[in-house]
Each structure stands twice: as structure tokens, then as C-alpha cells.
C-alpha positions in Angstrom: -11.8 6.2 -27.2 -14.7 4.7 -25.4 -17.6 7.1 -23.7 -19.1 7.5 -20.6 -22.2 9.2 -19.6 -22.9 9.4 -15.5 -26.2 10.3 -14.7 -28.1 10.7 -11.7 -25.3 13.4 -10.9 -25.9 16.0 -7.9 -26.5 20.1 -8.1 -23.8 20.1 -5.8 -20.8 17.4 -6.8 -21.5 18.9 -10.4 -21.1 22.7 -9.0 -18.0 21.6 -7.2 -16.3 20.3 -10.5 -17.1 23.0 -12.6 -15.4 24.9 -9.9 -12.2 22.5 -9.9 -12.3 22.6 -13.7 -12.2 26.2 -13.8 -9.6 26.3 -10.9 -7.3 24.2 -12.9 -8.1 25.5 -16.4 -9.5 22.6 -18.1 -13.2 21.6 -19.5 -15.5 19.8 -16.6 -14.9 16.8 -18.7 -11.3 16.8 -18.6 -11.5 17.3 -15.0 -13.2 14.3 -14.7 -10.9 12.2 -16.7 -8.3 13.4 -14.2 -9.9 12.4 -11.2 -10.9 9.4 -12.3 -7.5 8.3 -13.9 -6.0 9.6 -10.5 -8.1 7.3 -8.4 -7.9 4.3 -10.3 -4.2 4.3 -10.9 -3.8 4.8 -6.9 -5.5 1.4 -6.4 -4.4 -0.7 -9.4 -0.4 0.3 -8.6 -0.4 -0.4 -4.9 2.8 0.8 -3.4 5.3 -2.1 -2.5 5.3 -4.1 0.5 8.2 -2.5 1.9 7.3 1.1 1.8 4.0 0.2 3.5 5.6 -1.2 6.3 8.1 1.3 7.0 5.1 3.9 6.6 3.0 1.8 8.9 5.6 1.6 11.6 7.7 4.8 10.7 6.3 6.0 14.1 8.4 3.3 16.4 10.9 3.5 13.7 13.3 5.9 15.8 12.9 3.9 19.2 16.0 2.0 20.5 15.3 -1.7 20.3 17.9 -3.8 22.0 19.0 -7.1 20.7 18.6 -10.2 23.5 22.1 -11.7 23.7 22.7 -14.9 21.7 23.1 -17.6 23.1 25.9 -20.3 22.5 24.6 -22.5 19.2 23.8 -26.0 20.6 25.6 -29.1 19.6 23.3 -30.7 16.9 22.4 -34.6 17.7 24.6 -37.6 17.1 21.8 -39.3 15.0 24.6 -42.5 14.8 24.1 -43.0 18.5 20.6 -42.3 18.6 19.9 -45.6 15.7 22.7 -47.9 17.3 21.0 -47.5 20.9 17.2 -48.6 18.8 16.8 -52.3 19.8 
């Protein structure tokens, strides 16, 4: 296992996870392991295409969209008549 030393750490943010630590029972250096391993698994295993849409539009989701009526298919080209009419 590799080591890390942060430095330059403040009063505060170091208070705050010795408090966490102790809130969840662990040493302030297992703590840390666990909020970093947290945050960089969110970002390397984005969640798939499909769930972020229907999260991004879950509010519009429940709203009745109505179709437009379809309309007859056309008849596709007579490319015969089209090359016999070419001078």
C-alpha cells in the first residue's frame, strides 16, 4: 500500500474529521480513506446515460405529451422514369 501525507491542512477541516471519525468509530485516517475512496469512485463510475436522462427530465416525465398524427407514407420515386426522361 502506497502513502500519503497532506499538508498544509486547516485547524478547522482537521477538527471536523476527527469529529466524523469519532462519529463513525474509525481512526482520522480511516476516515479519510473513506472519503476519498467515496469521492473518487463517484466520478470514475459515472452513472449510465439513461438514468441521467430520466433524472434530468424526471420532472416533465409525468406530463401528457400527445403524439402529432402520422401522416400517410409517401410514394418513394420512380428513379426508372426519372433516368429515361435524362436526354
Amino acid at each position: 500500500m502506497a502513502a500519503l501525507t497532506i499538508r498544509n491542512v486547516d485547524d478547522a477541516l482537521k477538527q471536523a474529521l476527527r469529529i466524523r471519525a469519532a462519529q463513525h468509530g474509525v481512526s482520522m485516517e480511516e476516515e479519510a480513506r473513506r472519503i476519498l475512496r467515496d469521492a473518487l469512485v463517484r466520478v470514475t463510475q459515472p452513472q449510465p446515460l439513461g438514468q441521467r436522462l430520466k433524472q434530468r427530465f424526471a420532472e416533465v416525465a409525468d406530463a401528457d405529451f400527445q403524439l402529432p398524427p402520422r401522416q400517410p407514407t409517401r410514394t418513394p420515386p420512380n428513379w426508372d422514369a426519372v433516368r429515361d426522361e435524362t436526354p
